[in-house]
Structures are given as C-alpha cells and as structure tokens.
N, C-alpha and C positions, 0 to 999 in steps of 0.2 A: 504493500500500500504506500510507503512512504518515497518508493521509487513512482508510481503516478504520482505521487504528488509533485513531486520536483522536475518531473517533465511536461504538468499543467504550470506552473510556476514561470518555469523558463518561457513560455509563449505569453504573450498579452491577451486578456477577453477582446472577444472581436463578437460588437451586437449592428445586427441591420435595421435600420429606422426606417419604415417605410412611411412616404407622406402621399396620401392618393389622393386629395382633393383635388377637383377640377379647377378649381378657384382660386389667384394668388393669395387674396387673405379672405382664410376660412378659421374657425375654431381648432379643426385638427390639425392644420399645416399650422398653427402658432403651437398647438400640444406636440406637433413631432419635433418641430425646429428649438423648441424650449429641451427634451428631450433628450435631441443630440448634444445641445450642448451643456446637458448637465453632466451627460454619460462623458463626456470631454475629458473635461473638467477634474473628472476623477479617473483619469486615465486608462480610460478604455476606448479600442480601437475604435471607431463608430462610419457605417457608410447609411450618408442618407439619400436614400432611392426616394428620386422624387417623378412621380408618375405624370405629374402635370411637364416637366422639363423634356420627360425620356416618355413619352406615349409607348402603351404596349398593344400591340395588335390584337383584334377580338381573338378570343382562344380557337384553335382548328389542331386536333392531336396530329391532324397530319401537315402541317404548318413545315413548309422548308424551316430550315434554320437561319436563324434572323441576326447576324453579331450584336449587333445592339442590345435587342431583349435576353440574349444568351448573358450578356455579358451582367444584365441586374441579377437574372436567376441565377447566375456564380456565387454572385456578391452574399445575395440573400442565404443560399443553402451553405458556403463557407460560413457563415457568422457561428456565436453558440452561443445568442441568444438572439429576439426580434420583439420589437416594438412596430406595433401595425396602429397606423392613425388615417382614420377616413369620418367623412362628415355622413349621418345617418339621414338618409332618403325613403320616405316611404315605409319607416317601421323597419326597415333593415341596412346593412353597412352598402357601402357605396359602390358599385358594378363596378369601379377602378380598380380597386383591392380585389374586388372576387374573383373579377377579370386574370391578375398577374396570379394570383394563387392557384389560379389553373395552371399554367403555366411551371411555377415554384415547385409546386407540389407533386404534378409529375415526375419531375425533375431525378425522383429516387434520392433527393438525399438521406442525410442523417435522422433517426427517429430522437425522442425526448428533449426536445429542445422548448426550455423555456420562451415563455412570450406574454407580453404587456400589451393591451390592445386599449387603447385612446380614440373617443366618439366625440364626435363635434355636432351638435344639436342644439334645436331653438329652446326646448325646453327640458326640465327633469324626465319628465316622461316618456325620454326614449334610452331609460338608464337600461333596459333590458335585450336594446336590439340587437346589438353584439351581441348576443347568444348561440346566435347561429354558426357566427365565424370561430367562436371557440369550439363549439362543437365538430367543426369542419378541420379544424388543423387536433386536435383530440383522436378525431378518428383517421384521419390518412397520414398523422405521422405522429400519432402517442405523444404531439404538442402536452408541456404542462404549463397551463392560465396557471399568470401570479395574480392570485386576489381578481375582483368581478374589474370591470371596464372604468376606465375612470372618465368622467362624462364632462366635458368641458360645454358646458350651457347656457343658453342668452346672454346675459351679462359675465359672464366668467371670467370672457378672455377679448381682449380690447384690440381687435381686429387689424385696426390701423397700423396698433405700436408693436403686434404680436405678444401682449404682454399678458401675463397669467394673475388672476384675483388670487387675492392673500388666504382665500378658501380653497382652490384649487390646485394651487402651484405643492402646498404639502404634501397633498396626495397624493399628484403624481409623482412627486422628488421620491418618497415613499416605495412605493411601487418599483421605481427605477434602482433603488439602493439593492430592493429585495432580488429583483431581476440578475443583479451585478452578480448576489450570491450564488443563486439560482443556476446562473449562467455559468460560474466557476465550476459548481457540481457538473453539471450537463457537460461540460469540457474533460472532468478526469472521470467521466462516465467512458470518454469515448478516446482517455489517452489507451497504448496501444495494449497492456497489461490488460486494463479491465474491460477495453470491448470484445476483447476474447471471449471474457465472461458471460458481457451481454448475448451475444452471438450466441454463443453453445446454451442461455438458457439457463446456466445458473449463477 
C-alpha cells in the first residue's frame, strides 16, 4: 500500500471542468470558471473544456473521428476527477453536456471516478434536475456524486462580474475540497498495484 501511495504522490491531481452553457454569462459558466480556479489555486492540474469555445458535434457512434472533439474527450477521461457545470433547461441538464457525454463516455475510459456537478437555474426548484446526469455517469462508468448538485440560483451569482453570493460560493469551495480528496483516492485506486486488484475483482 504505501508503494501506491508514493506513486499517486509523485503525479499531481488532474480534474476536468466542464463549462456547457451556451451562453457567455450564465450561472454555471461563473460556477465552472469560479471552480477552476479555486481547484488552481490549490494546486491541482485543472483543464477547463469549455463547450460554448470548442462546439461538439450532435453524437452519431459512427461519427469519423473528429481531432478537435477527440482531443476534449482525452482531456476529460485523463482527469481523476470532473466537475460538470451546465445551466438547467426544461426540468433537466443542458443537451450540451449530454451531448459530449455521449461522446466521453463511450470513450471506455477509466470507471470510479469522482465528480461535482454544478446547475445554473432561475430558481430553487430545479435543485433536483441533475439527477438524471448523476444517475447516467453512476451507471456507464460507477461515477461517485460528491454530495447532491450545488445549485447556483436567480440571484446567487452576478452574471456580469461572474461572481458567486456569500451563500453559494461555500458550498461549492466545499464540495471542491471534498472532490480534491475524493479525487486523490480514485487516482491510487487506479495507481498500477491496486488496479490489479480492481480488475481481478478483489
């Protein structure tokens, strides 16, 4: 055990921030961008794929290969951890996001990997629509949700300056901290000792 350990040590956490709002100032593109750089900040790797910059093609499994979109679903299934921030439409997350996660999740990568999912919405009332998207990375890659969705709402997040209310910004920093651990686990899950283990099953 203590040789994983000092071979997750030696590498730095690497988390992917996905920002899928269509919109340059949206609630979740100020929860992703607040995000990255808190994960910064505390010195972990951070790529933030941003969907409105890098457009991804509607999903077709028999889609040639595209470098561009090749090149985010690297980014995303390298990470070992991810932060998914989309603005809620219609009672569920945003066809941006569901869109690349087609895509991602094909992909075969890595299973157990944590993730923070950030909603951008008019009101409280759409604290539960993320649900679907947890349940969607849970079952095609034994995703583990840290803690429920953190809901960035009407007035939460001041659009203009990208800035986060003194109610909100805790909980996500929160969240993010726990992710960081989470993320360290899910890395000596999968250093080369103990994904042996995983693999064979015990």
């Amino acid at each position: 055990m203590n040789r994983i350990l000092s071979q997750v040590s030696a590498s730095a956490l690497k988390v992917a921030v996905v920002a899928s709002s269509p919109s340059e100032r949206s609630r979740s593109r100020a929860g992703a961008r607040h995000a990255a750089r808190f994960l910064r900040e505390h010195g972990v790797q951070t790529e933030l794929i941003d969907l409105r910059r890098t457009p991804v093609p509607l999903y077709d499994p028999g889609a040639p290969a595209d470098p561009q979109r090749d090149e985010l679903v690297r980014l995303f299934n390298d990470a070992d951890a991810w932060v998914l921030s989309a603005p809620v439409y219609n009672w569920g997350t945003c066809s941006h996001l569901t869109n690349f996660l087609h895509f991602a999740l094909d992909h075969g990568g890595r299973r157990y990997r944590p993730f923070v999912l950030v909603a951008g919405a008019g009101s409280q009332q759409s604290l539960l629509a993320f649900d679907g998207t947890g349940r969607t990375l849970l079952h095609e890659v034994y995703g583990v949700q840290v803690g429920p969705a953190v809901l960035l709402a009407a007035d939460a997040v001041d659009r203009e300056t990208d800035s986060l209310g003194d109610d909100v910004r805790p909980r996500l920093e929160q969240a993010l901290t726990a992710l960081i651990h989470f993320g360290a686990a899910s890395a000596r899950l999968f250093a080369p000792a103990a994904a042996e283990l995983v693999a064979a099953g015990t």
